[in-house]
C-alpha positions in Angstrom: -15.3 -12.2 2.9 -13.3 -10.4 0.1 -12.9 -6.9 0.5 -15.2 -4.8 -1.5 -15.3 -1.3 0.4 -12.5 1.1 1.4 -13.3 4.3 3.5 -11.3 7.3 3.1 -11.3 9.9 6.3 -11.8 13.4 4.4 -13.0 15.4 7.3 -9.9 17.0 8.4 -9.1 21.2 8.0 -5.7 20.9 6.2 -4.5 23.6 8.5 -1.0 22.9 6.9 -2.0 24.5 3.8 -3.6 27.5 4.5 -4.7 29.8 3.3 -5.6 27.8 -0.2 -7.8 24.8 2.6 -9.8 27.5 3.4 -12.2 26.8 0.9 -10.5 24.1 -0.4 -10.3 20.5 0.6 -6.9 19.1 0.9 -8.3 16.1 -0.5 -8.4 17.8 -3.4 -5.0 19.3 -3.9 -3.7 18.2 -7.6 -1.1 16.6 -8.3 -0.4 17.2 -11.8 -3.9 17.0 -13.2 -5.5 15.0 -10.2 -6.6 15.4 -7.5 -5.2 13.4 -4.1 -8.2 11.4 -3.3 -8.7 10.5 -6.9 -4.8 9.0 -6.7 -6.5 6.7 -3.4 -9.9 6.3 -5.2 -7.7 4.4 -8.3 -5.4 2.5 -6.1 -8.7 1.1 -4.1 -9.9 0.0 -7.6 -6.9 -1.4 -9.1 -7.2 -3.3 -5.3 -10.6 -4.6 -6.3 -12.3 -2.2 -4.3 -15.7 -0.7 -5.8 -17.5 0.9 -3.5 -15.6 4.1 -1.8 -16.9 5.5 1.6 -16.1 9.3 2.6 -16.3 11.1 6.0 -16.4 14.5 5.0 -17.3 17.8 7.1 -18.0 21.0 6.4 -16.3 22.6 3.2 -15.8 19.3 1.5 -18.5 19.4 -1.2 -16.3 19.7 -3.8 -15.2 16.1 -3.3 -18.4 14.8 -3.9 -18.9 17.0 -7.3 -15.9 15.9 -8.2 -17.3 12.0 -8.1 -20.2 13.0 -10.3 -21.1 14.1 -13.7 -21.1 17.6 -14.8 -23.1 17.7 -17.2 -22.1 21.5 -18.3 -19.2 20.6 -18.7 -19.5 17.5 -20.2 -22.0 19.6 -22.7 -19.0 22.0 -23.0 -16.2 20.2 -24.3 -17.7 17.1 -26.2 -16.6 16.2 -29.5 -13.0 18.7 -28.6 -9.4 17.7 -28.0 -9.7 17.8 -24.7 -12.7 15.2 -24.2 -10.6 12.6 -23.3 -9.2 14.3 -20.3 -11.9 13.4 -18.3 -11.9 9.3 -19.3 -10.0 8.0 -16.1 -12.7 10.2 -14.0 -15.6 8.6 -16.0 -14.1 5.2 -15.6 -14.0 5.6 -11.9 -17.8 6.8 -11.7 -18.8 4.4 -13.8 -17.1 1.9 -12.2 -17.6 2.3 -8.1 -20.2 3.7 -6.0 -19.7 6.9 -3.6 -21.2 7.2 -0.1 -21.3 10.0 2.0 -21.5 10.8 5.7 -20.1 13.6 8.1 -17.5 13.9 11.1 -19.3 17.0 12.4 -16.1 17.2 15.3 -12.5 16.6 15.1 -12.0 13.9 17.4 -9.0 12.1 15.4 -8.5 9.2 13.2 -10.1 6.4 15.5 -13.1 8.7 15.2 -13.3 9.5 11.9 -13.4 5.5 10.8 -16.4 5.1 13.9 -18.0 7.3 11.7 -17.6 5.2 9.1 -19.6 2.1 10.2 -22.9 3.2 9.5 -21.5 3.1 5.3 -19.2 -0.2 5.9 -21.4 -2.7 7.9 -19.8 -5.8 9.6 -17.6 -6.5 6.9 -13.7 -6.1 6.2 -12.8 -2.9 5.1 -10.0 -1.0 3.9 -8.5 2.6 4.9 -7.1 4.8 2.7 -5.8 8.2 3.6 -5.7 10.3 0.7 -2.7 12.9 1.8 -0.4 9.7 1.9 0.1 8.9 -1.8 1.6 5.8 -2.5 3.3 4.5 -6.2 4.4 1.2 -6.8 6.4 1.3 -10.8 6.6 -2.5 -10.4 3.9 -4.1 -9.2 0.5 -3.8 -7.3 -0.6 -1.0 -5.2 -0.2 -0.8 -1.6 -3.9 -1.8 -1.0 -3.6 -4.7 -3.4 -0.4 -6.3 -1.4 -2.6 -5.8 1.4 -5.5 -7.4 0.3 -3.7 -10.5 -1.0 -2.0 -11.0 2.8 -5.5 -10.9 4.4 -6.8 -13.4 2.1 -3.9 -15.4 3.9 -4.2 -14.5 7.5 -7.8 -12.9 7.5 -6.9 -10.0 10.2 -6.3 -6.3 10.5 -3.4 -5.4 8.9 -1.4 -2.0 8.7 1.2 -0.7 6.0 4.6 0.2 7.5 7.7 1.7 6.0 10.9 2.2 7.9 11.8 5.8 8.8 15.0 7.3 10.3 14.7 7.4 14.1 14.4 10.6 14.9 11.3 11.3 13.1 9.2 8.4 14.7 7.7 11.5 16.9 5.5 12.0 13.5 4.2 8.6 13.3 2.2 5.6 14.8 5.3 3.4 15.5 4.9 -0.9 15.7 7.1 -3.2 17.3 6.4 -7.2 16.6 8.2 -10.5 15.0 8.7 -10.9 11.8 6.7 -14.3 11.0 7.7 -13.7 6.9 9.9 -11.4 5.0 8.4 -8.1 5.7 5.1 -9.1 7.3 5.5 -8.3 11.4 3.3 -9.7 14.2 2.3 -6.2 15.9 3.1 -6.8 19.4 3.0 -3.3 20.7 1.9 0.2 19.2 2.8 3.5 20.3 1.7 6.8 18.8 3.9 9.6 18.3 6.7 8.5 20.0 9.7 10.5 21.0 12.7 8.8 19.5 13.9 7.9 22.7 11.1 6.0 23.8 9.9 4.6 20.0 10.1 0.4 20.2 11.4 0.6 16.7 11.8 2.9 13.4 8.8 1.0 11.7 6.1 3.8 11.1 2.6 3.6 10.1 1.5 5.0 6.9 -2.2 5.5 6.1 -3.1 2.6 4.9 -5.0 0.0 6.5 -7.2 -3.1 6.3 -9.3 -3.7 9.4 -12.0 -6.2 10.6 -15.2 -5.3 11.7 -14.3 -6.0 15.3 -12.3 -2.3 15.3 -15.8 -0.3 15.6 -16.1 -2.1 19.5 -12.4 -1.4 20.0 -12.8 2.1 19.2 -15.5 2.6 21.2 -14.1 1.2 24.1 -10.6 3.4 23.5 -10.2 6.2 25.7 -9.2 10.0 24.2 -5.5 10.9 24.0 -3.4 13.8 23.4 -6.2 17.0 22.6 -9.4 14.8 22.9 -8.2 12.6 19.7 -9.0 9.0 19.7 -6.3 7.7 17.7 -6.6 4.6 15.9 -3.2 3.0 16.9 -4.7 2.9 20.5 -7.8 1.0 19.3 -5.7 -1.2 17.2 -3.4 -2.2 20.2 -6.0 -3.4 21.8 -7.2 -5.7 19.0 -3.7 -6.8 18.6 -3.9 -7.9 22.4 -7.0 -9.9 22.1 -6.1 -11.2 18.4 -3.4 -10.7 15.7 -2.8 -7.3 13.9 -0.3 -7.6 11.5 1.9 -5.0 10.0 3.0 -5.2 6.1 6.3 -3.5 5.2 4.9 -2.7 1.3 6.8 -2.2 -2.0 7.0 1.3 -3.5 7.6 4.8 -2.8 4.7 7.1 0.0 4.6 10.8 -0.1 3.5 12.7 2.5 1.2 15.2 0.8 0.1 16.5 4.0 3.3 18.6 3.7 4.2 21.5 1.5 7.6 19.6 1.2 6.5 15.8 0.5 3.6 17.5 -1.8 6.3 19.1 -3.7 8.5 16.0 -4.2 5.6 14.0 -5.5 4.5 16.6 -8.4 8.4 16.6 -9.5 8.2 12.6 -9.1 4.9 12.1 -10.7 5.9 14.9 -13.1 9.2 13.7 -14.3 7.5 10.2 -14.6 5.0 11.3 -16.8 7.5 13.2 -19.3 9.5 10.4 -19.2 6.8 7.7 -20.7 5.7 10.8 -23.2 9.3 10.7 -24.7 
């Protein structure tokens, strides 16, 4: 089955970025002129993704206005010089569908994508999380190098990017075989790892392809650390009772879940955009 759908976890407080979360999403921090989950929302198109499922929660309306038409303003600025600012957000609404449903708790990541069965179906999906942004100058997205190794091998797959050692304690860390030039056969999974007991410096980023077999796995995975089921738990058991690959992908991921990786993208993004404009 090709991969048509891509759910995006957007339930989460942002707690990192108070006070501006508190009535904001974090989804929809800009960078530049855009919003983060707009930055996922186009790298799931250019993927060949069209429809776009969202676990919100409470406070996280403005995502879903954001994916619509305002007709006000629409009314307010036709025929100007700025019309044309909003073309890339009418392409994408004209282009995909939007679906909606709630996390009403915080029970982590493994949680958040259960959630996200009742919009997905038993079908392939993929996962994007919006506060990892992810450019690729050179080539295809991350989704779309994804995408073209599942047509191949037709299992869950996770994006991996190699981090110095002693910050492995902020990631889901794999350890596996290397069956093609970065592509890794996900033997074990640990998440959060203290650098002394990490099995390697390969980190998960937040972006995933996963079968429809993940919704059992998650079900049967126990809580962890503060209640969370975490999806690297549910994912190491799929691994042991089928293949879960891990992709080492080409291009450059932020981590806009920080004040400090936020930062370096709007200077990157920034310096990239006055650079094509002269």
């Amino acid at each position: 089955m090709n991969i048509t759908k891509c759910l995006f976890p957007a339930a989460g407080y942002g707690t990192r970025f108070l006070p501006v979360t508190k009535a904001m999403p974090k989804e929809m921090l800009p960078i530049l002129t855009k919003p983060l989950i707009q930055y996922g929302v186009e790298e799931a198109v250019e993927a060949g993704i069209d429809t776009m499922a969202i676990i919100t929660g409470r406070g996280k309306r403005a995502i879903e206005d954001h994916f619509d038409i305002s007709y006000e303003l629409e009314h307010q600025i036709k025929g100007s010089s700025k019309e044309h600012l909003l073309d890339e957000i009418r392409a994408l609404i004209s282009k995909c569908t939007f679906t909606y449903t709630r996390q009403i708790e915080m029970k982590g990541l493994g949680d958040a994508i259960l959630k996200g069965k009742v919009l997905i179906g038993h079908e392939p999906f993929a996962v994007v999380l919006a506060d990892d942004l992810c450019i690729n100058e050179n080539g295809h997205g991350v989704l779309a190098q994804m995408i073209a190794l599942y047509k191949k091998y037709k299992c869950s797959i996770v994006a991996i990017m190699e981090v110095p050692a002693e910050e492995t304690y902020k990631y889901g860390v794999i350890d596996g075989k290397e069956i093609e030039e970065g592509v890794f056969m996900v033997s074990n999974m640990v998440e959060k790892p203290e650098p002394s007991e990490a099995p390697s410096n390969l980190a998960i980023i937040g972006r995933y392809i996963l079968t429809p077999e993940i919704f059992e796995m998650i079900k049967s995975t126990k809580p962890g650390k503060n209640g969370e089921i975490q999806i690297t738990d549910a994912l190491m058991h799929l691994a042991q009772s089928g293949m879960v690959l891990a992709c080492k992908f080409e291009g450059k991921r932020f981590d806009c879940g920080s004040v400090e990786g936020f930062v370096e993208a709007t200077n990157y993004l920034y310096n990239v955009s006055y650079n094509q404009e002269n």
